[in-house]
N, C-alpha and C positions, 0 to 999 in steps of 0.2 A: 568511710572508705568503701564500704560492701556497696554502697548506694551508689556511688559513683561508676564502679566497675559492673553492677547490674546496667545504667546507664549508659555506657561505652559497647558493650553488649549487644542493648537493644536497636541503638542505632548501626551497629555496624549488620544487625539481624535484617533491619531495616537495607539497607543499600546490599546486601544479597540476595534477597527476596524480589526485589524491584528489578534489577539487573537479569533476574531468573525466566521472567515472563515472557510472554511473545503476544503479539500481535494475534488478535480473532476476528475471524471471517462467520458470517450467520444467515441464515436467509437470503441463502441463494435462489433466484429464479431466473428464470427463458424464456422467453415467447415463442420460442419452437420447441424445443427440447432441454430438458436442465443441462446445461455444464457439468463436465465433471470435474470438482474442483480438488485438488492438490494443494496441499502447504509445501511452501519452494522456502528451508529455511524459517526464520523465527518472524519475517517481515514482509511476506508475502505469499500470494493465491495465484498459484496457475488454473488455467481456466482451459481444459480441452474443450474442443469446435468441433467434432466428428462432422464428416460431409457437408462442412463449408463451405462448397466453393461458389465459382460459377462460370459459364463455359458459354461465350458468344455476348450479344448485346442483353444490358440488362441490367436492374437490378435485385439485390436480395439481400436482407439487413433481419438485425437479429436484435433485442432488448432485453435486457437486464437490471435486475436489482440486486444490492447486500448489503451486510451493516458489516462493516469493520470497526472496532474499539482498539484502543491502542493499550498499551503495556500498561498494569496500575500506574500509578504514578508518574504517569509518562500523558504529553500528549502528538496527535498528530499535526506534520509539517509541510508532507509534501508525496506524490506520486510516482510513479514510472508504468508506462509501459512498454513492454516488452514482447513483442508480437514474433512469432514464426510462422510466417507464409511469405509466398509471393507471387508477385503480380505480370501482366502482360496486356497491355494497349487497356488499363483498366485501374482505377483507383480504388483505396478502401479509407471510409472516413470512421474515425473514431470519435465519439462524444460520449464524455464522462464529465456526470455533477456530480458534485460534493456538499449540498444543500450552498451553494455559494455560486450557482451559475455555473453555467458549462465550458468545460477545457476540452475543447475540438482541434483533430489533428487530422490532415489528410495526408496521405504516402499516396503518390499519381506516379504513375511511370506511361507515356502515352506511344512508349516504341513495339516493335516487337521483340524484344529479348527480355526475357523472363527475369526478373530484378527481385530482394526480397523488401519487407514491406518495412517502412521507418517505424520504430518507437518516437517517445516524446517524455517528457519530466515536466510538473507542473507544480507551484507549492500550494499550499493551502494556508488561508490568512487564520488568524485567533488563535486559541488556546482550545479546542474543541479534543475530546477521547474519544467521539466516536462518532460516526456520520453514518447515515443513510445513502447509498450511493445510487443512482442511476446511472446507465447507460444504454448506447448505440453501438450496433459496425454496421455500415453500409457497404456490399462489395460490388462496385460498379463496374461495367464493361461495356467498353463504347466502341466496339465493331465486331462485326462477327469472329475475328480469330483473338477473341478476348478470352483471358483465362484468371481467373481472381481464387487465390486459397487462402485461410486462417486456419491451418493445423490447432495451432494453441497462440493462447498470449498467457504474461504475467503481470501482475499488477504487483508491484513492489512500492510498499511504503517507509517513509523517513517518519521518526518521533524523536520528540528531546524531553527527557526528563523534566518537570516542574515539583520540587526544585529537583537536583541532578542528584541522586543517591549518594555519591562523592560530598557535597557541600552537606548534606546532614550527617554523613561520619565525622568532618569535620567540626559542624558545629557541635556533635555529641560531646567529643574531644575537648573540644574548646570548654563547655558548659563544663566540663568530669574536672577539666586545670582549675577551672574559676574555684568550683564547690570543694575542690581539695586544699587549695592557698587558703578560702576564707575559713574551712575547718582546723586549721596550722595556726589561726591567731587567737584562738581561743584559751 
């Protein structure tokens, strides 16, 4: 009985500790200036842009790496970004790899009224915890009263448990009934 209720115990120690984690950002770089990166939350990295913009015809684009690892026991699924800026007679393309080929997004607004700039969601294929990331923003402006800004963006990640913390409390349970019944017929 003591064996069993240590048992019940550890698994349930288990699906609290799992549940408890959060998502890690590491090696951060720029090819102009570092980002300065913020935790938005247990599942995501804001990424401040200081003097992003650009103002008339042109362009000016900016590269990045990071590793993200997902929650122990957990792996990653899928992206978001989350951009605050906006745009005028001028697009911003976004490309983000995840060792799996690039997920490219363009927000184009070709009027003159100042619009702000689209996100996008992407998922990611496998079972992988943790990826090497690359990226782009490109902020283009295709006439002189062109006006392109990225204040900040977010990169927000999805993960799902492998297995789900939940199905190993259960099976602890499960395992605790089995070894209690078969000590009962002794």
């Amino acid at each position: 009985m003591k064996n069993n209720i240590r048992l019940v115990a550890g698994c349930l120690a288990l699906g609290l500790i799992g549940s408890a984690q959060a998502i890690t950002f590491s090696g951060v770089t720029s090819t102009a200036s570092p980002f300065g990166v913020t935790l938005v939350g247990s599942n995501a990295a804001g990424f401040q842009t200081p003097a992003f913009f650009l103002s008339g015809a042109g362009v000016k684009a900016e590269s990045f790496t990071w590793t993200v690892t997902a929650t122990p026991g957990f792996f990653l699924t899928g992206f978001r970004v989350i951009p605050n800026g906006a745009h005028r007679n001028g697009e911003v393309l976004f490309d983000i790899a995840h060792n799996e080929g690039v997920a490219s997004s363009t927000s184009s607004n070709p009027g003159s009224s100042l619009t702000l700039i689209n996100g996008y969601s992407r998922s990611l294929s496998g079972t992988q915890t943790s990826y090497t990331t690359t990226g782009r923003i490109k902020l283009t402006g295709n006439a002189s009263d062109s006006f392109v800004k990225l204040t900040s963006f977010v990169i927000a990640y999805d993960e799902q448990p492998v297995p789900e913390p939940a199905t190993l409390t259960a099976l602890g349970l499960g395992a605790a009934a089995l070894l209690r019944r078969k000590g009962g017929r002794k």
